[in-house]
C-alpha positions as CSV (number, residue, x, y, z in Angstrom):
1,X,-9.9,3.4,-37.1
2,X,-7.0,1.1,-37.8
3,X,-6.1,-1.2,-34.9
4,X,-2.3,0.3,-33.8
5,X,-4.7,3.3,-33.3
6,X,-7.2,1.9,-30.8
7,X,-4.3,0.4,-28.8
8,X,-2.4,3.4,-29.0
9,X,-5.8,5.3,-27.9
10,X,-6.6,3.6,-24.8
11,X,-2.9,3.6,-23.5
12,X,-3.0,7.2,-24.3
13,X,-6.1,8.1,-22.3
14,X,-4.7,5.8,-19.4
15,X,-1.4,7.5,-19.9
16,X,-3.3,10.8,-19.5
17,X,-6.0,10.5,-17.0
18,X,-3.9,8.6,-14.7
19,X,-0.8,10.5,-14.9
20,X,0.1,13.3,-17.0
21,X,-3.0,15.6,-16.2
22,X,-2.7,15.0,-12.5
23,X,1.0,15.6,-12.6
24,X,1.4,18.4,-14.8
25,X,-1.9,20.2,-12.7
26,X,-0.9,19.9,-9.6
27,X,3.1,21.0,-10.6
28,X,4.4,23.5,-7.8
29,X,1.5,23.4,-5.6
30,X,3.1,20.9,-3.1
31,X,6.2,23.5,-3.3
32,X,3.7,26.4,-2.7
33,X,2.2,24.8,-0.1
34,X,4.9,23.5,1.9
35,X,6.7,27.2,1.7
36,X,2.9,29.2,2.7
37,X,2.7,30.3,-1.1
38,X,-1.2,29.2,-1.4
39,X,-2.0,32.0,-2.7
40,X,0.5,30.8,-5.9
41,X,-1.5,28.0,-6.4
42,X,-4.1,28.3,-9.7
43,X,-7.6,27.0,-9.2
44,X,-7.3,24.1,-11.2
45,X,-4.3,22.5,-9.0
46,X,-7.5,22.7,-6.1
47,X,-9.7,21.2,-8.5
48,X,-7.8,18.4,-9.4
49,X,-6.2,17.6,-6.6
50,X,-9.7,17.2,-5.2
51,X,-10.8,15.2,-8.0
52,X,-8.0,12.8,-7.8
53,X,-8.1,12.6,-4.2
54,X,-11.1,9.8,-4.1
55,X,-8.3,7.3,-5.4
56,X,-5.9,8.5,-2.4
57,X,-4.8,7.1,0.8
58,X,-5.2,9.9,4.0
59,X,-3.1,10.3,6.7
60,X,-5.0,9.0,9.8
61,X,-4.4,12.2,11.3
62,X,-6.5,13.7,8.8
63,X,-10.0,14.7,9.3
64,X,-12.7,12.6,7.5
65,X,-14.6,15.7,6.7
66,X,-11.6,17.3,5.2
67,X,-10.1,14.5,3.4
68,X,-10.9,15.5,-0.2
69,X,-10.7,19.6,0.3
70,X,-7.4,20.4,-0.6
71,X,-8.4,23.8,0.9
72,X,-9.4,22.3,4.4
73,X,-6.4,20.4,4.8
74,X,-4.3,23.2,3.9
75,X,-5.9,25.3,6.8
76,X,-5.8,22.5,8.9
77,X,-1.8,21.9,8.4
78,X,-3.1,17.9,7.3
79,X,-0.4,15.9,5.6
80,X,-1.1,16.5,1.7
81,X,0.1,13.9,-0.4
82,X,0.7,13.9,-4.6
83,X,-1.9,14.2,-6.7
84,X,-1.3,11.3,-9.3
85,X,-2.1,7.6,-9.0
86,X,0.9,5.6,-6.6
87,X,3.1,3.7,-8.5
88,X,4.4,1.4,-5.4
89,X,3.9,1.6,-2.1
90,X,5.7,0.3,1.4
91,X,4.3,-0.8,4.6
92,X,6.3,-0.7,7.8
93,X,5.0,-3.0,10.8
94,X,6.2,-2.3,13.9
95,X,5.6,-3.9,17.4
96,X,5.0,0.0,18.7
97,X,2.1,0.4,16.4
98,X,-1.1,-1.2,17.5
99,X,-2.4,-3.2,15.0
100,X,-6.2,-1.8,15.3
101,X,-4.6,1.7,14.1
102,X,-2.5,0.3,11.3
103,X,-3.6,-3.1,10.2
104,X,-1.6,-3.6,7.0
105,X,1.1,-1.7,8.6
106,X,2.2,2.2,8.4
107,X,1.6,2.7,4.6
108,X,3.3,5.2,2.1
109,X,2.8,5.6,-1.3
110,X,5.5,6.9,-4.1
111,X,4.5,8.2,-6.8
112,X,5.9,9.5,-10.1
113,X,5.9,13.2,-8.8
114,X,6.0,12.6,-4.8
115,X,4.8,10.7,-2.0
116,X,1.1,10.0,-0.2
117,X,0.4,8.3,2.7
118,X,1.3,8.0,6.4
119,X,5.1,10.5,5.5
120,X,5.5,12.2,8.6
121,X,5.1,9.0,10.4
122,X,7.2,7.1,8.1
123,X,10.3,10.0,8.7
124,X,10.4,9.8,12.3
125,X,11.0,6.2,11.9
126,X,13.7,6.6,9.7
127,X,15.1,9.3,11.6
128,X,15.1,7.1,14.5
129,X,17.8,4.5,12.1
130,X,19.5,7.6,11.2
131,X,18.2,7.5,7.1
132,X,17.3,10.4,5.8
133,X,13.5,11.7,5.2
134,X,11.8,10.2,2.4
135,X,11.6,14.2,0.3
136,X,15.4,14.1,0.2
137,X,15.3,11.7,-2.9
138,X,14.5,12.6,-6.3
139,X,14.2,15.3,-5.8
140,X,15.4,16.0,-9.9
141,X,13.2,13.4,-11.3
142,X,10.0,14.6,-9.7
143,X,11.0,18.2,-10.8
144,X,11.0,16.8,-14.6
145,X,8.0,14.4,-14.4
146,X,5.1,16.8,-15.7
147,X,7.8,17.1,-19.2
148,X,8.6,13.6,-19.4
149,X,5.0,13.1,-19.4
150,X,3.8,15.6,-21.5
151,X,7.0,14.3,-23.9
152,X,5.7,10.8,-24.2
153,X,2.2,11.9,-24.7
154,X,2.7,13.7,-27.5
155,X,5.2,11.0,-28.8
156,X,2.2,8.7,-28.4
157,X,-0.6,11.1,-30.4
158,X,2.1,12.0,-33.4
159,X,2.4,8.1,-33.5
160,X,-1.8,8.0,-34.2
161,X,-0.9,9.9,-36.7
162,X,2.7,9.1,-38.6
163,X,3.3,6.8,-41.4
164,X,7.2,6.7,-41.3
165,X,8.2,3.0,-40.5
166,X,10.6,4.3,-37.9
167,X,7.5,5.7,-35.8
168,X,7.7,2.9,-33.9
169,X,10.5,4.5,-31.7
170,X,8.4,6.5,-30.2
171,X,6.1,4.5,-28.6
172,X,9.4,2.8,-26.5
173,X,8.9,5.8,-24.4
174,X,5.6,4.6,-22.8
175,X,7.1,1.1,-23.0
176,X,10.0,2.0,-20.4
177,X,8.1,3.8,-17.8
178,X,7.8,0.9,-15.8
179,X,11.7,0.0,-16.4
180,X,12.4,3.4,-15.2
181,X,10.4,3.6,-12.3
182,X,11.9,0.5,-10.6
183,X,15.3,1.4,-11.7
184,X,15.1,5.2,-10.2
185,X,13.4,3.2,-6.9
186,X,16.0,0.9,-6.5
187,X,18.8,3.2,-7.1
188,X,17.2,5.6,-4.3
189,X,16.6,2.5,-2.1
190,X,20.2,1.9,-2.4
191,X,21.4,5.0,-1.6
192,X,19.2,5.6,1.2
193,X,20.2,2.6,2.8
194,X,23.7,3.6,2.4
195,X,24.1,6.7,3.7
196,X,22.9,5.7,6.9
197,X,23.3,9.3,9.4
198,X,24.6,9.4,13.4
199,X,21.9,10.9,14.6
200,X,20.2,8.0,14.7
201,X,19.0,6.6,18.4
202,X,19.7,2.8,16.8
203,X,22.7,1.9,14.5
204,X,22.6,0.1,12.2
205,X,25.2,-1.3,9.2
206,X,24.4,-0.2,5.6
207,X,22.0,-2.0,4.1
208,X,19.9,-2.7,0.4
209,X,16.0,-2.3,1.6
210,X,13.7,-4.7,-0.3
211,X,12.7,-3.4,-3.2
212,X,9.9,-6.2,-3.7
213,X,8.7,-8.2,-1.0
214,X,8.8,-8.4,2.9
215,X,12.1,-7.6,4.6
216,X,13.4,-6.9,7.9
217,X,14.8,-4.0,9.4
218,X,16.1,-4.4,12.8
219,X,13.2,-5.2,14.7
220,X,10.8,-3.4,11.8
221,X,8.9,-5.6,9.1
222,X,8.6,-4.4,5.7
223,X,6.4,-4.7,2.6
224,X,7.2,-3.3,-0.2
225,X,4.9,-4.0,-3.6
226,X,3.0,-2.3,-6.8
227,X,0.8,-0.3,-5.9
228,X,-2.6,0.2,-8.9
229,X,-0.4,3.0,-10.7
230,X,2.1,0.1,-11.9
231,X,-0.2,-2.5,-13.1
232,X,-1.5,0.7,-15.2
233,X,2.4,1.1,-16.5
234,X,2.3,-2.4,-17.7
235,X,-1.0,-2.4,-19.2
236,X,0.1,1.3,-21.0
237,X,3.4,-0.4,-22.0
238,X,1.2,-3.9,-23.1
239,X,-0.6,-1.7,-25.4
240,X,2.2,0.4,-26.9
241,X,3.7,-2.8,-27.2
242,X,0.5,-4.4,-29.4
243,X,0.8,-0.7,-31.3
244,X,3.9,-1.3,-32.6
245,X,3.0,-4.8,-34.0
246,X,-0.1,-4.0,-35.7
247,X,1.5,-0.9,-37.6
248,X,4.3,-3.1,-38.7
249,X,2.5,-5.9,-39.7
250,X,0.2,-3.1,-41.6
251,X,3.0,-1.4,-43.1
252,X,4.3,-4.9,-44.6
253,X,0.9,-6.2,-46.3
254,X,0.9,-2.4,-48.4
């Protein structure tokens, strides 16, 4: 096996574990489930769901022994979060929120297709500044994620496989995943910070939250950093990148 081809291999079955089988299984189920349409969802979405639930934060609301039965927490009403590995994830400290319950803060975690985490918990604060809940935004991307990823996974296997010296375009599809997370994150940051409602119980002015680092929010502290799922973006997008190199430096001694 020629080297482009074992970097392209192991971002591939990072790409794929990590991401695109997660997402593309468990596709509708959160839709299903939120609407009382279980009986729409196929066995697999249970099964991996279930699988990929070991690398998942629970709601502290949700019973230990039910924590990684997607069928328990569904009878149980338990806040159900995406299936995929987070991409970033935000902790909220606040002085109402003892510290033994929420050391690190409340956390949530966003991920390519959704959200995990502490959501319900994270909304009513929101609610309480008058921002919207967290599932109003991107709402389109998420709905496209399990073809964008399916997309650049089979970009990334024709590339094992292609000759043509202009190949090389498609591996910059794995390469800007990272680039287009943050940008779509900031971009809903933005606009979620101003389009501020009057419901809220405390006003406050439009405002840019922190995309990366701590920030303040009236008397709220926030943290806001990668979460595992983007170092594995970077590493994918580091070995796409290596990919490209070795087949053009191969291409040039022929």
């Amino acid at each position: 096996m020629k080297k482009y081809q074992i970097f392209t291999l192991c971002a591939l079955i990072i790409l794929s574990v990590f991401f695109t089988i997660p997402i593309a299984g468990f596709y509708g189920a959160a839709w299903n489930i939120k609407n009382h349409q279980t009986d729409s969802i196929p066995s697999y979405s249970y099964f991996i769901w279930n699988l990929y639930s070991l690398m998942q934060y629970k709601s502290n609301s949700t019973p230990n022994e039910y924590s990684r039965s997607l069928e328990k927490m569904i009878e149980t009403n338990s806040e159900i979060g995406a299936a995929s590995i987070p991409v970033w994830s935000v902790a909220l400290e606040a002085p109402n929120y003892p510290k033994e319950t929420f050391p690190n803060g409340i956390p949530v975690f966003f991920h390519f297709d959704g959200f995990s985490g502490e959501v319900n918990e994270m909304n009513t604060i929101n609610h309480y500044i008058g921002m919207y809940p967290m599932e109003r935004g991107a709402q389109f991307e998420m709905s496209l994620m399990p073809y964008i990823f399916l997309t650049v996974t089979l970009f990334m296997i024709a590339y094992l496989y292609l000759n043509n010296r202009r190949s090389w375009i498609l591996m910059t599809a794995p390469i800007l995943l990272p680039v287009g997370f943050l940008a779509d994150f900031a971009g809903w940051l933005y606009w979620f910070g101003h389009n501020m409602q009057e419901w809220g119980a405390f006003k406050i002015k439009p405002f840019m939250p922190t995309v990366f680092g701590d920030g303040k929010v009236a008397q709220f502290t926030t943290h806001s950093y990668p979460s595992i799922g983007f170092y594995l973006l970077l590493l994918i997008a580091a070995l796409s990148i290596l990919a490209i190199f070795s087949k053009l430096k191969e291409s040039k001694m022929r």
